[in-house]
TIBA-716177 format. One record per residue: z, y, x of N, C-alpha, C in turn; residue in one letter. Coordinates in pm, whole numbers, padded with zeros to 5 digits, always signed. Each point is the difference from the previous one (the first is absolute). Last residue first. Layout:
ZYXZYXZYXA ...
//
This chain:
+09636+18175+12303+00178+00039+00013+00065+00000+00115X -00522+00028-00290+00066-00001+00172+00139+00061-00093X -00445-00180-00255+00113+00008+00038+00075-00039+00066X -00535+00195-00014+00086-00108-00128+00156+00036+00065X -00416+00243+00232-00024-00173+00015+00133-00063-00109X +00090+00497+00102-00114-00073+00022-00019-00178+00024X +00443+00182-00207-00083+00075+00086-00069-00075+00014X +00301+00069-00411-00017-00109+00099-00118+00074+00107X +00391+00192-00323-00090-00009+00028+00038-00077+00126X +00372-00001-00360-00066+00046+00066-00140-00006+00075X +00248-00224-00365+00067+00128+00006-00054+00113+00138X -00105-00493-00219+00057+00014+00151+00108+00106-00007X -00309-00002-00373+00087-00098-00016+00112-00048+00100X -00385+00345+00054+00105+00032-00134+00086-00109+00035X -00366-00100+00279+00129+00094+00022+00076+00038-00110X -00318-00325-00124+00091-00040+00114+00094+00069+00051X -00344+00175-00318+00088-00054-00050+00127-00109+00127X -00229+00420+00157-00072-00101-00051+00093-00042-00064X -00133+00457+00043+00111-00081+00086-00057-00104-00071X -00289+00374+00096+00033-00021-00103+00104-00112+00066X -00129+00400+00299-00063-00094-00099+00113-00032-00083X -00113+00401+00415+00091-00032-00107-00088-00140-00051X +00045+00278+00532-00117-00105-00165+00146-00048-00111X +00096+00374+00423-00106-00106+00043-00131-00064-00148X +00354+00424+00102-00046-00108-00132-00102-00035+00076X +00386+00258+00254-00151+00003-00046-00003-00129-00050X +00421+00319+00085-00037-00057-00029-00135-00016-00006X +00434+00226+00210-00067+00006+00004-00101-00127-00005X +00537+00167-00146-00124-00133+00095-00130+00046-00036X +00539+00148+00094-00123+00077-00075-00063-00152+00060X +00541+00018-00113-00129-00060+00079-00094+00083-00051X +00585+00029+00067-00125+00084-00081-00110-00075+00075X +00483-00210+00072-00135+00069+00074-00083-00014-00158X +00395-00235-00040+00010+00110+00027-00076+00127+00090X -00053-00544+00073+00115+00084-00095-00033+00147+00010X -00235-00344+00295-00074+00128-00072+00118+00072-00119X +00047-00419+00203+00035+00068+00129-00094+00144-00060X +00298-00275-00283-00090-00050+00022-00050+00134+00133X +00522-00213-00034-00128+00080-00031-00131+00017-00036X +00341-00212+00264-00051-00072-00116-00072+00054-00046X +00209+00074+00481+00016+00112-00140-00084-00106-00049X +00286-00165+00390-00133-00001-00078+00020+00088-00068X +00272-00200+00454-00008+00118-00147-00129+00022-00053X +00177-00440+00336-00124+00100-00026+00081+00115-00138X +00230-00428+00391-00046+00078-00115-00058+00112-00013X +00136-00243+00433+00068-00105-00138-00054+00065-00113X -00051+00304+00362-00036-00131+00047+00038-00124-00092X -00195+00514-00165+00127-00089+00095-00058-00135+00044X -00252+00498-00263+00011-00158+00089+00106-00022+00058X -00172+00348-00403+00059-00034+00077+00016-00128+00096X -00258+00163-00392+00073+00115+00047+00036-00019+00138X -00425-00235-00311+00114-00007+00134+00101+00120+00033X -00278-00155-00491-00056+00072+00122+00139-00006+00121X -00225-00310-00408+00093+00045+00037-00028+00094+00143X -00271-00289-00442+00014+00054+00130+00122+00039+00015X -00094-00445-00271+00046+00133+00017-00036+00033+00103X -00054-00504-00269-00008+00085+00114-00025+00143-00048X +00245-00246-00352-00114-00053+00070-00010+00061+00125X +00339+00061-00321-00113-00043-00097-00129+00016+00100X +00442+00046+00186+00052-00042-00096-00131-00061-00141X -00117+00109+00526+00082+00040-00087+00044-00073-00082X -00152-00036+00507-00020-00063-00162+00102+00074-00047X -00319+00306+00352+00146-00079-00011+00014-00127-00121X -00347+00297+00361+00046-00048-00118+00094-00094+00017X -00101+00443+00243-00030-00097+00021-00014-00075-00129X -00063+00482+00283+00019-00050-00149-00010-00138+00019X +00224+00386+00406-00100-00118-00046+00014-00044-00129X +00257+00344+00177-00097+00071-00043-00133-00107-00058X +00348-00125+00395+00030+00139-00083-00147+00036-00094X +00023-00476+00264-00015+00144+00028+00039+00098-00098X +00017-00533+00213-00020+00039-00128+00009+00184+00078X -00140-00560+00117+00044+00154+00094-00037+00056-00102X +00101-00515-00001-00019+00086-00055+00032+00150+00012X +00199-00438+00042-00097+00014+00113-00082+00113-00008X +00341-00136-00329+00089-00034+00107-00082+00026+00154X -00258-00026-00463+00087+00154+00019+00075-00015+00122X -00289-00307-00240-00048+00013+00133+00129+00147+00017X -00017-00047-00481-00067-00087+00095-00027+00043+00110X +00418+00158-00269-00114+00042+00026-00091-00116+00075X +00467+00009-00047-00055-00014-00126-00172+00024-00024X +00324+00026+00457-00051-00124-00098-00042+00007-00103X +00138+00420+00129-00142-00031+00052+00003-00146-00040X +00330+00237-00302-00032-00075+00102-00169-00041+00063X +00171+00457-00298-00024-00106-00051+00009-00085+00164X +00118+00451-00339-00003-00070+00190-00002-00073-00025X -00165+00390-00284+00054-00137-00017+00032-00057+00102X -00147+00460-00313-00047-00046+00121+00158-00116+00024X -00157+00273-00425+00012-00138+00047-00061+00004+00133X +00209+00393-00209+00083-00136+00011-00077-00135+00011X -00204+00455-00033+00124-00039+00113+00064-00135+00025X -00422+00097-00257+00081+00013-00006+00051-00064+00075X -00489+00251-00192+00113-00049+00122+00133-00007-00008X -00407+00027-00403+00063+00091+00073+00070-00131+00115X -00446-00112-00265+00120+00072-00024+00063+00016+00121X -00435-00135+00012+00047-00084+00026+00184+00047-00015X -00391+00223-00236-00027-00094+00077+00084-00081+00040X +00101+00365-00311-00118-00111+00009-00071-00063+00016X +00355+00306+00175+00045-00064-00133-00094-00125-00077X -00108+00274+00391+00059-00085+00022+00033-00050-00142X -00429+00281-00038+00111-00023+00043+00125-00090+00018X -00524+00105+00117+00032-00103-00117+00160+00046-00002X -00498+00214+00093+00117+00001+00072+00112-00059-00132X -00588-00038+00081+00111+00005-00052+00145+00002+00056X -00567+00081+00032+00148-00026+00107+00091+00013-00150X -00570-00143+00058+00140+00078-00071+00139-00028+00135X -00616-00143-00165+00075+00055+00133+00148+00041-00065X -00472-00367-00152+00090+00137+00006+00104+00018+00097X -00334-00349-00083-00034+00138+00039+00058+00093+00026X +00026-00352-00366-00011-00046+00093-00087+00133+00062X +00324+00131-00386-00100-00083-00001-00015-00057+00185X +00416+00171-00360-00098+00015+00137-00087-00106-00064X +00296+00011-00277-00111+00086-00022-00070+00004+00070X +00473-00139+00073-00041-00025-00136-00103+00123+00027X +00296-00082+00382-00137-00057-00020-00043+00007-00087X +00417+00176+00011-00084+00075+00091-00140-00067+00001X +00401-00260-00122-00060+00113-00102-00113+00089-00011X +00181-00298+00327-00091-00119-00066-00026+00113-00110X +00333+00172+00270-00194-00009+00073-00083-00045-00032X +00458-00057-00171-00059+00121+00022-00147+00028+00025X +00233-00420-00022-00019+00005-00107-00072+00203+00013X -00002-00282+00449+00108+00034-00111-00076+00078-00091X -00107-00449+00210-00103+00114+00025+00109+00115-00096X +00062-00523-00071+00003+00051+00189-00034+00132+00050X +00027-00194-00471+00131+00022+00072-00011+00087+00117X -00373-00007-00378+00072-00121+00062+00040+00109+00086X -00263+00163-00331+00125-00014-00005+00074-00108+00090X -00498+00081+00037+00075+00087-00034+00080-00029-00122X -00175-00276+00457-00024+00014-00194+00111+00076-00002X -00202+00064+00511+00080-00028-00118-00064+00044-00157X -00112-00053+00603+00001-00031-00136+00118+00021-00100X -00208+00212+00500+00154-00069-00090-00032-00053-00116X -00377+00043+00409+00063+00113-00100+00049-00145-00047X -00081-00090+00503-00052-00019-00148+00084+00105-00096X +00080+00136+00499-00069-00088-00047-00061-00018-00141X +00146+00397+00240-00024-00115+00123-00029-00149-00031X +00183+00329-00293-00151+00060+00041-00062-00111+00110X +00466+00074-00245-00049-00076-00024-00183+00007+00029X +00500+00244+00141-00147+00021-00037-00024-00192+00003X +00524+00309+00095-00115-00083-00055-00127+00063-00010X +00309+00297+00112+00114-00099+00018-00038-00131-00022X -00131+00494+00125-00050-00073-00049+00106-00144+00046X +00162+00499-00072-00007-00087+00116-00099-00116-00114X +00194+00418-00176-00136+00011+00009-00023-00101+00098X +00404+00042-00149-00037+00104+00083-00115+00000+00020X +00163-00265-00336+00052+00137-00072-00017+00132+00136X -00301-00505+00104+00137+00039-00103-00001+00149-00005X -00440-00320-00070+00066+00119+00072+00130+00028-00036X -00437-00379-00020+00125+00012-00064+00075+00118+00143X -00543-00166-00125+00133+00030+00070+00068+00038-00064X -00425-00342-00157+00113+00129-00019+00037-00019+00157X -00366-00267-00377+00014+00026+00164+00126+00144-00097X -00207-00435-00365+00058+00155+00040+00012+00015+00171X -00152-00311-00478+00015+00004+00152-00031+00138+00064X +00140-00230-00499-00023+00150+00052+00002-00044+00163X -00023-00252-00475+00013-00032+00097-00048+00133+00080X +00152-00032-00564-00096-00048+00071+00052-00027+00143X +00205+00042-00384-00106-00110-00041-00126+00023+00168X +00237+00438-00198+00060-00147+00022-00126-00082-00036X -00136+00405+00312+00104-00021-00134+00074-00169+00011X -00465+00335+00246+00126-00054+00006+00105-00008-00120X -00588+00033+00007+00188+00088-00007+00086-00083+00013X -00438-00233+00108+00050+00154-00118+00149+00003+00089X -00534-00296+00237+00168+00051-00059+00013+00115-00109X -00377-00325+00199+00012+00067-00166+00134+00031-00001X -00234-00218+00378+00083-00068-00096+00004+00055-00165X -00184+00186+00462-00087-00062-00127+00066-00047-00132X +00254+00409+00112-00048-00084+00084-00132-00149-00039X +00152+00591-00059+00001-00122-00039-00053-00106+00091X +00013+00429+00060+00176-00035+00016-00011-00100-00069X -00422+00260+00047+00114-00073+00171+00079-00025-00057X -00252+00129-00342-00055-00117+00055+00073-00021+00107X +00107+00403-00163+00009-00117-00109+00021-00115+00064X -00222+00359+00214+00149+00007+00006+00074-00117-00067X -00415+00110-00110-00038-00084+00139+00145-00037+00078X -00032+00317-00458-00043-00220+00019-00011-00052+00159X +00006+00481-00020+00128-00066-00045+00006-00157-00004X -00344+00262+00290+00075-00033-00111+00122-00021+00003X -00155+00227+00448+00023-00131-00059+00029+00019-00148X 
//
């Protein structure tokens, strides 16, 4: 096989480039914690979108895209500090199952991530503990303090549209889904 012919696969009709700012990176992954346990994949369905710098995609991995092209292959191992920072002791919380929707009926389990309202919107929280009047939550985010590798493929890079810039984030096929 050429090189150009090599070329030619990683482009799409569209005319993708390089990942960067300004643009839209649809991406497939598994996510591996610090024991090599696959802990996510996004393979089973549509690749992740993101305008590179928006929120939802950590700022790490959004680094890791600058250059790929559509085609490509990478693992990156992200460390806790810059992903979802470190774990702390102190916020696990006992909180009233009334406080929880449907919680008074509600079969909870050691180890279950639920969501909680937080103080700036819905939260995961992971289950330490079950009683009968109240739950121990760690607040946490449930990846604290876990080293991530993610094994990455560059689906299609493009150009962001002036709609997403302004949104802050990408819109998926057919215009804009919230």
């Amino acid at each position: 096989m050429s090189d150009s012919s090599v070329t030619d696969s990683t482009q799409s009709p569209a005319g993708d480039s390089a990942a960067g700012p300004g643009k839209v990176v649809a991406f497939h992954y598994d996510l591996y914690d610090s024991s090599a346990k696959k802990v996510e994949s996004s393979k089973e369905g549509d690749p992740v979108l993101c305008l590179h710098g928006e929120r939802g995609v950590l700022i790490a991995l959004q680094d890791a895209f600058v250059g790929k092209m559509p085609g490509d292959d990478f693992s990156i191992t992200i460390p806790h500090e810059k992903a979802y920072g470190r774990h702390y002791p102190d916020r696990v919380q006992r909180l009233s199952r009334k406080k929880i929707d449907g919680g008074k009926q509600q079969m909870f389990r050691p180890g279950q991530i639920i969501t909680i309202q937080a103080e700036h919107g819905p939260s995961p929280a992971t289950v330490v503990k079950v009683g009968k009047f109240n739950l121990d939550l760690d607040i946490n985010h449930p990846l604290a303090g876990v080293d991530l590798t993610f094994d990455v493929q560059i689906v299609s890079v493009r150009e962001a549209s002036a709609e997403e810039i302004a949104h802050g984030h990408a819109h998926g096929l057919g215009g804009h889904q919230h």
